[in-house]
N, C-alpha and C positions, 0 to 999 in steps of 0.2 A: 310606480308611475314611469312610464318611456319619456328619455331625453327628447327635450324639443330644440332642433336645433334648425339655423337657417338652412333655404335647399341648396344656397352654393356653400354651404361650408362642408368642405371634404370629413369621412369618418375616420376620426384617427383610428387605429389599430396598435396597440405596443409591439413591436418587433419581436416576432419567434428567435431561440438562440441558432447561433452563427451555424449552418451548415456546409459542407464540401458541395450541395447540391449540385454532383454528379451521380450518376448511374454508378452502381456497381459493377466492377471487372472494367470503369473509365482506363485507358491507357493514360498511365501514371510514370512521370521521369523521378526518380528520387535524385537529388543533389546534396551532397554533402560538406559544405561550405567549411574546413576546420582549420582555426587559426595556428599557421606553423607551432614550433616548440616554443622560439623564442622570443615571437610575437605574445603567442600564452601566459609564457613565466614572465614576461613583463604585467601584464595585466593582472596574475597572481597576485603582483607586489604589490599594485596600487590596490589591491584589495577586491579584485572578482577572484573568484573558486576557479579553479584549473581542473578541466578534465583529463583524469592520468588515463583512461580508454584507449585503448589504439587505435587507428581510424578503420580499421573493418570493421572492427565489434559494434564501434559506431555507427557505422551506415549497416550493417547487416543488424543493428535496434530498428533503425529508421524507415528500414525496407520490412522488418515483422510490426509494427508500428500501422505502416500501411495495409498490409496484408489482415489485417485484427478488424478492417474496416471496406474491407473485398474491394480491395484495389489492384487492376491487373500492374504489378511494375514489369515496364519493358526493360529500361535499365537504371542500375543505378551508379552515381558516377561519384567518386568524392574531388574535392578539390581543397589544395592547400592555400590558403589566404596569408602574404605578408603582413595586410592593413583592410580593414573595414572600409567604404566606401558610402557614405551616409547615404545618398540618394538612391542605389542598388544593392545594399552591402557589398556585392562583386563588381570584381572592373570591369570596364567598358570590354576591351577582349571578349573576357570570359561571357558577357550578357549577348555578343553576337555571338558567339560560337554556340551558347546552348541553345539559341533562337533556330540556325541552319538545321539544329538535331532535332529541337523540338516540332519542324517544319517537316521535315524528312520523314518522320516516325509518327506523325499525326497526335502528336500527343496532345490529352485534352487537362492535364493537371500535374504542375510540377508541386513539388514537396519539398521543401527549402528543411532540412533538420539544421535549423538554427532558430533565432528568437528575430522576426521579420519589424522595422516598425513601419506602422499604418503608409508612411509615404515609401517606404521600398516596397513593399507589396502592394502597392498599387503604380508603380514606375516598376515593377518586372513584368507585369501582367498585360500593363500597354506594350514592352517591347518584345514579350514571346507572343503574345495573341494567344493566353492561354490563361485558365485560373490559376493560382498558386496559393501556398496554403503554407504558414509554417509550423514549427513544433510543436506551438503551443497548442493551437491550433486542432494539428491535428488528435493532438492526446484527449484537447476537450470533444474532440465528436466522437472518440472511443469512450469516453467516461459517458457521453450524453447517452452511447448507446446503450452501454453495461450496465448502468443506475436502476436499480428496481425497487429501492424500498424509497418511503416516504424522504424519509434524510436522506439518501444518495440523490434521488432526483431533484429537491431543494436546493441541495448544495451546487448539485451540476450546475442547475439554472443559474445560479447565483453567479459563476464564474463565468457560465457562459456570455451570461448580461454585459460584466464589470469587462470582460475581453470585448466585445461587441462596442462597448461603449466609446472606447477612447477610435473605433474603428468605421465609426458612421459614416465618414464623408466616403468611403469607400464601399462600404453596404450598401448607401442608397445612390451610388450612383446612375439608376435608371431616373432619377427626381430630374436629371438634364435635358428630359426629353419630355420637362414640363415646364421650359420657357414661354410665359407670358400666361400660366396657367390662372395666376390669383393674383397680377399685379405688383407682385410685393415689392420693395425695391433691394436690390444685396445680393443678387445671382440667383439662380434657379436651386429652388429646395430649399435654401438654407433656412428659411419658417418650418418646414415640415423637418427637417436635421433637428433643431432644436427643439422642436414638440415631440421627438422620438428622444430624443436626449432625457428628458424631462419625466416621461414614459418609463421608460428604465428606469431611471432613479428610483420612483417610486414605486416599480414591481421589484427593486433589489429591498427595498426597505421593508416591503410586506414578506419576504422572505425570510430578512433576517429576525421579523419577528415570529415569522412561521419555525425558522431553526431553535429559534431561544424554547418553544417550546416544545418540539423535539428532544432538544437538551435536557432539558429539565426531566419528561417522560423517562428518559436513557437513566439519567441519573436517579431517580424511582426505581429502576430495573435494577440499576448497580446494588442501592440500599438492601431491595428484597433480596439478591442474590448472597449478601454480607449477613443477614439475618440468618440464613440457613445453614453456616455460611458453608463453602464450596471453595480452593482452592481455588485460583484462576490461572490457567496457561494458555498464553498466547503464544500465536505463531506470525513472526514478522520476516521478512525477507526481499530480496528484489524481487520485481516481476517476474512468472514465468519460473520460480525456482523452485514449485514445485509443495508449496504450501498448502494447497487445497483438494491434491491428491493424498497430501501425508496427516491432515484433519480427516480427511474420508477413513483413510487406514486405520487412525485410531479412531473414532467414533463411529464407523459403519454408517457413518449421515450418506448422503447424495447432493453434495452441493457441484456445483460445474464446476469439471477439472480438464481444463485440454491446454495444447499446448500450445500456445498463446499466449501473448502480449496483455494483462489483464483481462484475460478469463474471466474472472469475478469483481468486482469494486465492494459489495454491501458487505460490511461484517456479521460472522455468523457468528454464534455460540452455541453447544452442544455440552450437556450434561455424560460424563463417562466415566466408569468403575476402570482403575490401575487392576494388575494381577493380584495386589495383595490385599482386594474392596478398597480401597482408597477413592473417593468420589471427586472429580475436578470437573470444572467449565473449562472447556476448551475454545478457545474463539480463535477465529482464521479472520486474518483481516486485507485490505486492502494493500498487494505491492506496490515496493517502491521503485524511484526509477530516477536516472539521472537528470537533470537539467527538468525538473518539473515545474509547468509555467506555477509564478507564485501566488498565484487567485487559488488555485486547487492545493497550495501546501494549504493555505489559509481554510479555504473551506473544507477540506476532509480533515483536518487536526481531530474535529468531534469523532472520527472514526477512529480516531486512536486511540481515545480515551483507554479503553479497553488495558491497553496495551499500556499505557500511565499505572494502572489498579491493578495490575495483572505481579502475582506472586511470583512467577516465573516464566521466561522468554525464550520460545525458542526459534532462536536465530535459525531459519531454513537457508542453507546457501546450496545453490547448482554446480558443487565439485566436475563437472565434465564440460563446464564453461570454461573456455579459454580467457577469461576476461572475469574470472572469479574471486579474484582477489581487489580488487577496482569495484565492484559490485557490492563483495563487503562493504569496503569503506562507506561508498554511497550510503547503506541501508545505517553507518556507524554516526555519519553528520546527520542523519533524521535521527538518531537515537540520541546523540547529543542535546540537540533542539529540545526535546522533550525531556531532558536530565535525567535518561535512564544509565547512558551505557556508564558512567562512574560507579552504578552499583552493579559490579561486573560478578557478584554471588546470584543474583536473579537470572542471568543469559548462562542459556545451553547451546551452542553452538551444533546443528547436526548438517552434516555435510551428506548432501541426496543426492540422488540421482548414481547409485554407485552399481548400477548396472549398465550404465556406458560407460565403464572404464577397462581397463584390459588389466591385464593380471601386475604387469608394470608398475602402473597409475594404483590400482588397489592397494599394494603392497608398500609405496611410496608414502600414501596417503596415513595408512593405519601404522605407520612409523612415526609420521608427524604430530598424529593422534596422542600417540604413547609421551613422545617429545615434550608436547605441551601440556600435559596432564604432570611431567614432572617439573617444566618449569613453575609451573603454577601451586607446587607442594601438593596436589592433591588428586594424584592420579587418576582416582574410581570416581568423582564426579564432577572433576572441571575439562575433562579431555571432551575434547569432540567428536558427535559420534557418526561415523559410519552409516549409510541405511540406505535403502530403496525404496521409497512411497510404494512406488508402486509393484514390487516382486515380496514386499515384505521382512525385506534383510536388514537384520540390524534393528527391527523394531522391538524386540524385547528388550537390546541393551538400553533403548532409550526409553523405554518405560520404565525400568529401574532405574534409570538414572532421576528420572523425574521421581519418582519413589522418595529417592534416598537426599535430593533438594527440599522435601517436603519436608522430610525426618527434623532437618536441621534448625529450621525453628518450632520444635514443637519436643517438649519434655516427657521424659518417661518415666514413668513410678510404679514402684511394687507393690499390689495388693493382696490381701491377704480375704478371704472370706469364707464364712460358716456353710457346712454343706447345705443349711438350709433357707440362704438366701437367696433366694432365683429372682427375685425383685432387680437387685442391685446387681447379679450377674446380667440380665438382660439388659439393663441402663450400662454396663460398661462394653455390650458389643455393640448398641444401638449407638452408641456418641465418641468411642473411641476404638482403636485400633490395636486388638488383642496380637502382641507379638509373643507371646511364650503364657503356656496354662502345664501345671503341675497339678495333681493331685494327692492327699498323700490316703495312708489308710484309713482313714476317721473320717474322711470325704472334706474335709478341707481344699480349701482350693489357691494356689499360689501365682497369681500373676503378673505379667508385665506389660501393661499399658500403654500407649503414646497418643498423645493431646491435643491437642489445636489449642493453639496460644487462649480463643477465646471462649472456650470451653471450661478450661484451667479454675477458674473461680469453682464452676457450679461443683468440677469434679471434688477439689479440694473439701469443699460444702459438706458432701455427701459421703467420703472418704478420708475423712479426719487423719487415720494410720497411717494413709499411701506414705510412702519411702521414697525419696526422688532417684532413681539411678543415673549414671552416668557411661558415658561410651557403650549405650543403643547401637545395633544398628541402624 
């Protein structure tokens, strides 16, 4: 049955999420607001995170950030802040001087890479006569765009909503040009603010009941995957470092790889045979990135699940980044959060991108390799490895290396069987990993097996003799 509603009552409509609704290739100013050093480490103390970044790397984020979202930047400027300034974050100064520029260059959207709140972004945008847009901002209209599965696009919304929400009086400020519309009394809009207020709520709430059962589905997918079960490696890393070029290399998939700020958001998984038949799920997930607004650590966590369940990590980092060691970290406080990085036997560390390096940098790098592979007592599989997604270097050492991480929980034993058992020959290469077969002259057959932890019962079962060995490869 159709709503019957009075003919002067307006149709609400709930709010689409936040866009830059500019044109692509808009002439865009990036600004890069960063609080001195030891303004910073003050704030450290009292307890916000300190970005150790240098300020290029930062605004040369902020300016591919834009670019991820066909923004022409004309320029991009950073600037050092003694002190925040609650009603501009910037000082008075500084809000004339970028207004002359912004006025000179025709620019139609500046780009604050800072965290804006609702009353500074709407007090910079009155005084440049220009949209403005901050970090958060703009990382959610890049997620809005990249989102393609059902849970990415849920999630997005979701954050998009909860960002949008606290930002209404500034959204709808076209409602001021509906003085004396409906009488109301308490200033123009503010009945129609709160019935958008209201709107949102509860399209965040049908979400989250739309995500729980996403989740649940996910977690179905997990079970069936465990039943079969399959090794699981994951590949986590900053954005841009090169993860979903180096899932294509080893799984010959086709997922989008270019070089770009969040390329991909959706987690994949791909089934894939090691050199020595070894069967793993690989899944490439969503990069990380510094200062990410905290609606999307919240809402994409579900994409990491993966990465929680996941047998082995492999840390992708962009060695030919200047600002790669800072990039670590970052991806080290997400791994924190989720209580991975303490179990540092699951992380394989692969250092990519090693065909922008020069012979210098190469030879540097596979030194430091060797380095940490002895501080760590264990040379052949806790160094980090070397490689090129994309020229293919270095990818067999990191396939054996994952090999030989697999080996380590999983037991090996000697079999012994009559030449005319082929029953139990075929069940010992169907479910385990024949590493050594002898034969002698009577057709006897001598071998050495290795297991998956949860295999181990049926094998025992079936194998009453096996002999457990020790020190497998």
């Amino acid at each position: 049955m159709s709503e019957i509603r009075p003919l002067d009552e307006p149709r609400l409509q709930p709010p689409g999420p936040p866009e830059i609704e500019v044109a692509a290739n808009t002439r865009t100013l990036v600004v890069g607001p960063y609080l001195t050093r030891s303004t910073a480490a003050q704030a450290s103390g009292a307890g916000e995170a300190q970005n150790l970044r240098s300020t290029t790397a930062r605004l040369d984020e902020a300016v591919g950030l834009a670019a991820a979202v066909d923004l022409a930047v004309v320029q991009a400027i950073p600037l050092n802040l003694p002190k925040i300034r609650p009603s501009t974050y910037l000082g008075k100064g500084r809000v004339e001087e970028i207004a002359g520029l912004i006025k000179a260059e025709e620019i139609g959207l500046v780009v604050m890479d800072c965290a804006l709140s609702p009353v500074q972004q709407r007090n910079l945008e009155k005084a440049w006569g220009a949209k403005v847009i901050d970090r958060a901002g703009l990382i959610l209209e890049i997620f809005g765009r990249r989102a393609s599965t059902r849970e990415g696009t849920l999630q997005v919304e979701h954050a998009h909503l909860a960002y949008q929400k606290s930002r209404l009086v500034r959204s709808w400020t076209h409602l001021e040009r509906q003085r004396g519309g409906f009488g109301f009394l308490g200033g123009p809009g503010e009945t129609q603010i709160e019935a958008d207020r209201r709107m949102i709520q509860e399209r965040m709430t049908r979400i989250e009941r739309d995500l729980d059962a996403v989740t649940r589905t996910r977690g179905l997918h997990r079970k069936s995957r465990a039943r079969v079960p399959y090794p699981i490696v994951a590949l986590v890393g900053y954005t841009n470092a090169g993860k979903s070029t180096l899932f294509n290399a080893l799984t010959k998939a086709e997922v989008v790889a270019q070089d770009m700020l969040f390329a991909t958001l959706d987690p994949t998984a791909r089934a894939t045979k090691l050199p020595h038949g070894e069967t793993v799920i690989l899944s490439d997930t969503v990069g990380f990135i510094s200062d990410l607004p905290t609606s999307l650590i919240a809402a994409f966590r579900a994409t990491l699940e993966d990465v929680i369940e996941a047998d082995i990590l492999l840390h992708v980092r962009d060695v030919s980044h200047a600002d790669t060691e800072a990039q670590a970290e970052d991806v080290g406080h997400v791994l924190d959060e989720l209580g991975i990085r303490s179990h540092a036997d699951r992380i394989i560390e692969v250092w990519n991108k090693a065909d922008l390096l020069d012979e210098a940098d190469r030879t540097r790098l596979l030194n430091l390799s060797r380095k940490e592979g002895r501080t760590r007592n264990d040379h052949d599989s806790a160094a980090p490895v070397l490689v090129s997604a994309l020229t293919g270097e270095g990818l067999p050492a990191l396939t054996s290396r994952i090999e030989a991480r697999i080996a380590r929980s999983r037991s090996t034993f000697a079999v012994v069987l009559p030449p005319e058992d082929g029953a139990q020959l075929h069940w010992l290469y169907e479910n385990t990993e024949v590493l050594d077969r002898r034969e002698e002259v009577n057709g006897t057959l001598h071998l050495a097996v290795r297991i998956a932890p949860e295999k181990e019962p049926r094998f025992l079962n079936r194998f009453a003799g096996a002999r457990h060995l020790h020190g497998a490869r």
